[in-house]
C-alpha positions as CSV (number, residue, x, y, z in Angstrom):
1,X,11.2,-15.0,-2.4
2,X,11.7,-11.9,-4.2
3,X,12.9,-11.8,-8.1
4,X,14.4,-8.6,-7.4
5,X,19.0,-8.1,-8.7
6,X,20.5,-8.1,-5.6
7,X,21.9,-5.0,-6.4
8,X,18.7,-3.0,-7.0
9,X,16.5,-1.8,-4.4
10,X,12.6,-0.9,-4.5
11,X,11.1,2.4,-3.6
12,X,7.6,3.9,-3.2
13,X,6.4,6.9,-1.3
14,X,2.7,6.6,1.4
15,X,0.9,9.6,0.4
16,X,-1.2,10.9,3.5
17,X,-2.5,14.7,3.1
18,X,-0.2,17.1,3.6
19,X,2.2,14.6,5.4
20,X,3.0,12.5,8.1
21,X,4.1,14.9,10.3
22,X,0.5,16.2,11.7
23,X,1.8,19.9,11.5
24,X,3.1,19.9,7.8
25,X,-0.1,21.7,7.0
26,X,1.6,24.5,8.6
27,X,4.5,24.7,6.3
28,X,4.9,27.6,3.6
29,X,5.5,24.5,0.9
30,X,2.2,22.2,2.0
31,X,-1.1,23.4,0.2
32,X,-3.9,22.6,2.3
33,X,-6.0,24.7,0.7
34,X,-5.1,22.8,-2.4
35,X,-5.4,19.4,-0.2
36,X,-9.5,18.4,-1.3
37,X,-8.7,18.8,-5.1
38,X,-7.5,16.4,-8.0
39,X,-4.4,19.2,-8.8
40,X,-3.2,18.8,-5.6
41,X,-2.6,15.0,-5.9
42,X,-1.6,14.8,-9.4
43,X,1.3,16.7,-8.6
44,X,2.6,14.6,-5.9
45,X,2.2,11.9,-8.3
46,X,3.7,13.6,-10.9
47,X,6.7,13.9,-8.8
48,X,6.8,10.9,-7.5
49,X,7.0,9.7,-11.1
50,X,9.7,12.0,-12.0
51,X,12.0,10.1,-9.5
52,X,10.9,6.5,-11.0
53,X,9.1,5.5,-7.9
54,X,8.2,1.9,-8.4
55,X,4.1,3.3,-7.1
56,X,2.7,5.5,-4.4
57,X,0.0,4.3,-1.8
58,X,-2.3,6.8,-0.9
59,X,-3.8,6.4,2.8
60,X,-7.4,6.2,3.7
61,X,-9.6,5.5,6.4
62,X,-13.5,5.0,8.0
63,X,-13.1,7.4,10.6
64,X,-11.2,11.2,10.5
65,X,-8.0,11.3,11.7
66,X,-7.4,11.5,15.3
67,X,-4.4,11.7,17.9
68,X,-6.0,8.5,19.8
69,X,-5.1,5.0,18.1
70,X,-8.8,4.0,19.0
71,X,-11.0,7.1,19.6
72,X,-11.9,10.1,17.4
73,X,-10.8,13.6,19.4
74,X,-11.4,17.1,19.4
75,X,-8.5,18.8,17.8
76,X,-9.2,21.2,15.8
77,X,-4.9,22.1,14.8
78,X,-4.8,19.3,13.0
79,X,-5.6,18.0,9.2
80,X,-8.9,16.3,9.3
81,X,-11.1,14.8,6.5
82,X,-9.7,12.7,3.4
83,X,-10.9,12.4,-0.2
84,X,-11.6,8.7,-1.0
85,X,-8.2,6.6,-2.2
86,X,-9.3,4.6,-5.2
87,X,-11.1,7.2,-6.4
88,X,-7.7,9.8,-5.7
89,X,-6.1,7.1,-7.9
90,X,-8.3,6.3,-10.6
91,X,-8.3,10.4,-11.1
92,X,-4.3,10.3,-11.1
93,X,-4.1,7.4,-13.8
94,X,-4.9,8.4,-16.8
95,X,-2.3,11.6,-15.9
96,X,0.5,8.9,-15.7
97,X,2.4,6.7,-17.3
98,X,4.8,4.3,-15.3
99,X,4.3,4.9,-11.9
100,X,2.2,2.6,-9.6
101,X,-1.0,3.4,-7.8
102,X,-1.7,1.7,-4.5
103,X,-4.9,3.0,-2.7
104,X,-5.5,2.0,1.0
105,X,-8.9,-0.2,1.7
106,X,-10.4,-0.8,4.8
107,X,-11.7,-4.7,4.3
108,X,-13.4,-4.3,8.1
109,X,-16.6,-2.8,6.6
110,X,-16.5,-2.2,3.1
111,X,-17.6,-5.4,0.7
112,X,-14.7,-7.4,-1.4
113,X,-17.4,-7.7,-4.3
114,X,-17.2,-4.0,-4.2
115,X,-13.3,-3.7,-4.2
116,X,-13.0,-5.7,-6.5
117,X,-14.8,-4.7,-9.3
118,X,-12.9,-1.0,-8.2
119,X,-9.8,-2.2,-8.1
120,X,-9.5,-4.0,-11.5
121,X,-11.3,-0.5,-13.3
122,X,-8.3,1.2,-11.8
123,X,-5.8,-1.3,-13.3
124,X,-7.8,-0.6,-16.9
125,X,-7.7,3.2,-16.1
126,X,-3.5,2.8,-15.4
127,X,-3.4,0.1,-18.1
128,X,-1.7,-2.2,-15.9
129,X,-0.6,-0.3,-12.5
130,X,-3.3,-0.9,-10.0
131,X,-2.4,-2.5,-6.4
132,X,-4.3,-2.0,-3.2
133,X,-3.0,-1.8,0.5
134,X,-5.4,-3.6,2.6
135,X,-5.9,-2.4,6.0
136,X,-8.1,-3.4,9.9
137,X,-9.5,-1.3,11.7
138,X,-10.8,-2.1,15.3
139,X,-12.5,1.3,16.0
140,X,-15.6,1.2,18.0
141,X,-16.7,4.9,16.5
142,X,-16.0,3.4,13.0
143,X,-17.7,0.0,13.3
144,X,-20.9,2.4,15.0
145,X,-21.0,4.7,11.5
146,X,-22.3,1.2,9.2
147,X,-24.0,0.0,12.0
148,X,-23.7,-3.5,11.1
149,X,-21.6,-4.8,13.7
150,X,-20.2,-4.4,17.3
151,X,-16.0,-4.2,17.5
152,X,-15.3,-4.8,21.2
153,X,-13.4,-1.9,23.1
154,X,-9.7,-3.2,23.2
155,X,-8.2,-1.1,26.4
156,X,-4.9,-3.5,26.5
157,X,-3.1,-4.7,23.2
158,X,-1.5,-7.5,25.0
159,X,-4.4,-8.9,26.4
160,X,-6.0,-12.6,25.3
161,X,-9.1,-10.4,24.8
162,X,-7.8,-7.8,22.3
163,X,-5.9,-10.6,20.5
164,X,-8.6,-12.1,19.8
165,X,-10.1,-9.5,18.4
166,X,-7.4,-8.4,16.4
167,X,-6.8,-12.2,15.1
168,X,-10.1,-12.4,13.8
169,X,-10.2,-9.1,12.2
170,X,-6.6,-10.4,10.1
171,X,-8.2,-13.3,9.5
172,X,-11.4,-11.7,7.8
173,X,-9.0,-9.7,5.7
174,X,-7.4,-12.5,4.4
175,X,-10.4,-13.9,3.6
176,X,-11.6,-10.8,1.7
177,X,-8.0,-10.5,-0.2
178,X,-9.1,-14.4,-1.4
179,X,-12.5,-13.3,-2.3
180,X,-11.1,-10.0,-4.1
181,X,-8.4,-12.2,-6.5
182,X,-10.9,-15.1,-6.7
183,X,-13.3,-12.6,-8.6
184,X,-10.8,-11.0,-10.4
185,X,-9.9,-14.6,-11.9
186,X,-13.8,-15.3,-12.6
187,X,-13.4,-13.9,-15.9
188,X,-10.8,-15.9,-18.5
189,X,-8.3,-13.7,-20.0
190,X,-10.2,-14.0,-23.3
191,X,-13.6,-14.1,-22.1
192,X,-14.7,-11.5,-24.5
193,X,-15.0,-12.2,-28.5
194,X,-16.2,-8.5,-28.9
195,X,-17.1,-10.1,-32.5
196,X,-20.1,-7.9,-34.4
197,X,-20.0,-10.2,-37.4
198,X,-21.0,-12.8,-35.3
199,X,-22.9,-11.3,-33.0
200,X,-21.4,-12.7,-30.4
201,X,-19.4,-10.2,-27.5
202,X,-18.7,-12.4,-24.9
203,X,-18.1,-16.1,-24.0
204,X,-20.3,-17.4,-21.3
205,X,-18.3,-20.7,-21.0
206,X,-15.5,-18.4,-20.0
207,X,-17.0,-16.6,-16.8
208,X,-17.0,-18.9,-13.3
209,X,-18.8,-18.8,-10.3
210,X,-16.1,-18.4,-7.6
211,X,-18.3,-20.3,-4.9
212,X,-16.6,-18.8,-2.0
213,X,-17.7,-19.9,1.2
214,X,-15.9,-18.9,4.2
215,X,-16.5,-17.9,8.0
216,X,-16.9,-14.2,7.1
217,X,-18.5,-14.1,3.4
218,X,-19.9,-16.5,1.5
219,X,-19.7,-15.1,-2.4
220,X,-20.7,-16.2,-5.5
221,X,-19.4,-13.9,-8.4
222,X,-18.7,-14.1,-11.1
223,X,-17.1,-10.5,-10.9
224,X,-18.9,-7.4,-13.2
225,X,-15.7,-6.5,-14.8
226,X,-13.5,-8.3,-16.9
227,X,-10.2,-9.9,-15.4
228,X,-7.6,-6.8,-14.9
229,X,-4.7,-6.1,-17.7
230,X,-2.2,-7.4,-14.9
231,X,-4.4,-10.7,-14.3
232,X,-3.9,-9.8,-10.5
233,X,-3.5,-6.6,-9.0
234,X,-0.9,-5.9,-6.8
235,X,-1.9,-6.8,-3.2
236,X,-0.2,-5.2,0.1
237,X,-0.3,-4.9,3.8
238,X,1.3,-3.3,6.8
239,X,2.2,-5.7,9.3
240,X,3.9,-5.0,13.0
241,X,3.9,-8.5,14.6
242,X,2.8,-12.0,14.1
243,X,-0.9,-11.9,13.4
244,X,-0.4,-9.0,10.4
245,X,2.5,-10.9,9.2
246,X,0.8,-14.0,8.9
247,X,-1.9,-12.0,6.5
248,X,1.2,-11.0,4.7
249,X,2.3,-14.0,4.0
250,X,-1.3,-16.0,3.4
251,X,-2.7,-13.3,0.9
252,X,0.1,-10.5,-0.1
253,X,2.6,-9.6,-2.7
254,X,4.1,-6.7,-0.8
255,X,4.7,-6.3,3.0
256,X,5.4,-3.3,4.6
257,X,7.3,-3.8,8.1
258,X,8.6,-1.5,10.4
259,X,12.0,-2.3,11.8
260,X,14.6,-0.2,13.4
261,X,17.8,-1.5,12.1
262,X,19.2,-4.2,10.5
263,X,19.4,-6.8,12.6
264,X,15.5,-6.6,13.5
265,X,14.7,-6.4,9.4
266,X,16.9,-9.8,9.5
267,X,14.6,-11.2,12.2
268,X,11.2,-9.7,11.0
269,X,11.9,-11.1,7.4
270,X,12.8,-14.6,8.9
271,X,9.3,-14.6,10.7
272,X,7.5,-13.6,7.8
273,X,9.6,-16.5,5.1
274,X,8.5,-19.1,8.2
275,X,4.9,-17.5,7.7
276,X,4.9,-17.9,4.5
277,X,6.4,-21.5,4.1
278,X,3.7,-22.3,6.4
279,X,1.3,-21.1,4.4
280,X,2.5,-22.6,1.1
281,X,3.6,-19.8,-0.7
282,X,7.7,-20.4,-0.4
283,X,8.0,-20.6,-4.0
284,X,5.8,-17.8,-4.6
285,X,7.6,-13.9,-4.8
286,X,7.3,-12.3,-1.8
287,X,8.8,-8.6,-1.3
288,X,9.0,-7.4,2.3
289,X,9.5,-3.4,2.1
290,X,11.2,-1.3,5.2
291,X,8.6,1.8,6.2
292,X,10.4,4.9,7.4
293,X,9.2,8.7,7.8
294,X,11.8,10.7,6.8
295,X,13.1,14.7,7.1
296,X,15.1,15.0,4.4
297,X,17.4,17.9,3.6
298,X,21.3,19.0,2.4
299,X,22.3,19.4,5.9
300,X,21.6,17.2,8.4
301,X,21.5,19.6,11.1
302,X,18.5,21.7,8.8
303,X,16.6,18.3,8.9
304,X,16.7,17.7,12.8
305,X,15.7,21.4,13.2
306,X,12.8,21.3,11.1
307,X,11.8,18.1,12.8
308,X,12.0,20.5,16.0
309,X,9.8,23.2,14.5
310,X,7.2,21.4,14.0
311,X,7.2,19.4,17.0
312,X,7.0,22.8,18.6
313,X,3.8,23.6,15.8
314,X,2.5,20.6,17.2
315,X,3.0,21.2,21.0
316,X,4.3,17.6,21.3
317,X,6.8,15.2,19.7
318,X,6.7,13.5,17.0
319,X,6.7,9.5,17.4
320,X,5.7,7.0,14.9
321,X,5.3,3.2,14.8
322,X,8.4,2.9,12.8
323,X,11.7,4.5,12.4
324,X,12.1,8.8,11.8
325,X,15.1,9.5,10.0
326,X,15.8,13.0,9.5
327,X,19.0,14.0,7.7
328,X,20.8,14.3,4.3
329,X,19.5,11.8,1.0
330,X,22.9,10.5,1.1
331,X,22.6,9.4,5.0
332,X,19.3,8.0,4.2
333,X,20.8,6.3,1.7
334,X,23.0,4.8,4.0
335,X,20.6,3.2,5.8
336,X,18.9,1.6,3.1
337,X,21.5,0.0,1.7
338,X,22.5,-1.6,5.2
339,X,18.5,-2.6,5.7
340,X,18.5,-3.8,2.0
341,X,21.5,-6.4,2.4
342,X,19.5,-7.7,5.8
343,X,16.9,-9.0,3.4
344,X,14.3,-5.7,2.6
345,X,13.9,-5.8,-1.3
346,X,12.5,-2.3,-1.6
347,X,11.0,0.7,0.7
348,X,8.0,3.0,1.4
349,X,9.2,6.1,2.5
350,X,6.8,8.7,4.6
351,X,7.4,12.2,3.9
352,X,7.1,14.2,7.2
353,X,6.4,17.3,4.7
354,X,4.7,16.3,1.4
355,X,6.1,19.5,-0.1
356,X,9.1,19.3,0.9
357,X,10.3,15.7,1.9
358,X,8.8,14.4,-1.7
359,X,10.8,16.0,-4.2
360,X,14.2,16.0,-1.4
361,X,13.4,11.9,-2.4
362,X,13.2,12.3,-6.1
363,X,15.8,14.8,-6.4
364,X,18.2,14.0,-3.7
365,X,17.9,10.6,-2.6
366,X,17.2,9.2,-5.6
367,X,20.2,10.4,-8.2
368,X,22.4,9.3,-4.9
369,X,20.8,5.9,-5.1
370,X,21.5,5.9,-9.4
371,X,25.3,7.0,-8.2
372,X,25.7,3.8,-6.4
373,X,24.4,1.5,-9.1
374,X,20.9,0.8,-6.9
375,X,18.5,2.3,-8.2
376,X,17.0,2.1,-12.1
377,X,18.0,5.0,-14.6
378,X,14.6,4.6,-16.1
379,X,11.1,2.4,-16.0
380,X,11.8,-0.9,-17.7
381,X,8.6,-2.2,-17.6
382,X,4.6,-0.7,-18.2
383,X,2.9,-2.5,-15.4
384,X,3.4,-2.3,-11.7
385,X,3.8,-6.6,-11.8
386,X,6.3,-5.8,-14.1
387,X,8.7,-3.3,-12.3
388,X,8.2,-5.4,-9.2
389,X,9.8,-8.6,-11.0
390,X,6.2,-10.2,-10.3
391,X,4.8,-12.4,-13.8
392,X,1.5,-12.3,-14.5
393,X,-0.3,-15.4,-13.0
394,X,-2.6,-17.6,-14.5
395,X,-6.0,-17.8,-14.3
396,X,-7.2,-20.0,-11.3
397,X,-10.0,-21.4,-13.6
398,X,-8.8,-21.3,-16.5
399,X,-8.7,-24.9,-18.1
400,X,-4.9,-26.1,-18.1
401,X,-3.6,-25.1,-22.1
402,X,-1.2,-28.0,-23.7
């Protein structure tokens, strides 16, 4: 369940290069000489701030982008290339105050030990407003750049084969999500005496071996760095159908779903409470979050245009796995109060044009949201936990206090 009013909504903006839409590097407002700098991302975040975004996430990958869900190709139109996410992030933090910072991390091939040590500097760097968005990936071409192991071709999604394949790629990321909060819980809260009289800087009675021993690591920590300001980063995924929402509800805080209107939101965030009861988290907080790319501008008509521009830029259409709005803030905001009150607690919104679609959030959509008594007036609390409604949990080995 989620401790958020029922009359307040949550709202973050994905951050992917220049935008979502794969022409937006075209626009006169989009940068992309500016993209492969640390200026160019502070100012989105900046922004983003400015408009009391509960956090951004900022997308990543193993592979460049490409057209093809599974295969690199040869455009050359198109942005391709990304700087790394945590690093984006822990670059943007210390130019921040409120705002949340949510890098994307592939667990396919990169090590939890690893992330997690990264992870928890971030939430020191942001003083308390580190998350992560974990992601799969079941590219061939990616899996053959660490050479470590073979990811079967899947040719048909809805095939036993490809299922299979897919299952057991969720199922190692839950198991590096444990992995990554187990370590982050091997150091006590006051692990460290930091005491020069005494000579003595840290408790060793305080740091724990976390042990772990599953199908797809086996871990024995403890962690290098010292348990995170927020005890437990924020933790999300993007989940489409039954196997993601199952990670979702085994191993996140935040999940990110992708329905079309309310009545599939209703369903989607029934399947992912059963999930989650399943799992034994119903009495932990859960916040399900609606994804939608959006044109936003005064006149609706403007909106669909531009859409049409750059579909003609593009020399295709534009489709997405979730829902395109383009319109007027006020229209969008529409929507998101009849997807909130079908059970959504909050949303990540894609801007189709970073330049433009980011600050027609912040400064349109956002002041419309304040007008109708949904959306804060200003940050209320100094860690991303905090303006989520999440408390900070208890260490896992921590010996019970009386």
């Amino acid at each position: 369940m989620s401790s958020t009013p029922a009359s307040s909504l949550h709202l973050a903006v994905a951050l992917d290069g220049t935008g979502w839409h794969p022409a937006s590097w075209r626009e006169p407002v989009a940068r992309p000489r500016d993209l492969f700098t640390a200026a160019y991302w502070a100012d989105l975040v900046a922004e983003a701030e400015r408009g009391l975004l509960d956090f951004v996430t900022i997308e990543d990958g193993l592979g460049p982008q490409s057209s093809h869900f599974l295969d690199p190709d040869e455009r050359n139109d198109q942005v391709r290339g990304r700087l790394d996410a945590v690093l984006v992030a822990s670059r943007v933090a210390p130019l921040t105050r409120h705002i949340g910072l949510v890098p994307t991390v592939v667990a396919t091939h990169t090590e939890p030990f690893h992330i997690s040590k990264a992870i928890a500097t971030l939430d020191y760097v942001s003083a308390g407003r580190a998350g992560l968005r974990v992601q799969i990936t079941a590219r061939p071409n990616e899996a053959a750049d660490f050479g470590r192991r073979i990811i079967p071709r899947i040719d048909a999604y809805d095939s036993p084969a490809a299922r299979e394949v897919v299952t057991e790629l969720f199922d190692e990321a839950a198991d590096y999500v444990e992995v990554v909060r187990r370590l982050w819980d091997s150091w006590e809260d006051d692990a460290e005496i930091r005491d020069a009289a005494t000579g003595r800087f840290i408790d060793r009675d305080k740091l724990h071996y976390i042990d772990f021993e599953g199908r797809h690591f086996s871990v024995k920590g403890p962690s290098i760095t010292p348990r995170p300001p927020q005890g437990q980063p924020v933790v999300s995924a993007l989940a489409h159908d039954t196997v993601p929402y199952r990670l979702v509800a085994r191993a996140a805080d935040i999940g990110y779903v992708t329905p079309y209107d309310a009545d599939e939101a209703r369903a989607i965030v029934a399947r992912i409470r059963a999930e989650q009861d399943a799992a034994g988290r119903a009495a932990e907080p859960l916040h399900v979050f609606g994804d939608l790319v959006v044109f936003l501008d005064d006149d609706p008509g403007a909106a669909t245009a531009r859409r049409e521009r750059l579909d003609a830029l593009a020399a295709q259409p534009y489709t997405s796995d979730t829902l395109v709005f383009a319109g007027t803030p006020s229209g969008l905001a529409d929507l998101l109060q009849e997807l909130h009150s079908a059970g959504l607690s909050g949303f990540r919104l894609r801007p189709a044009v970073a330049g433009h679609d980011l600050p027609a959030i912040t400064r349109g959509l956002v002041p419309e949201l304040q007008r109708r008594g949904v959306f804060r007036r200003a940050y209320e609390a100094d860690t991303l936990r905090g303006l989520l409604g999440l408390a900070r949990p208890a260490n896992r080995y921590a010996a019970p206090t009386t």
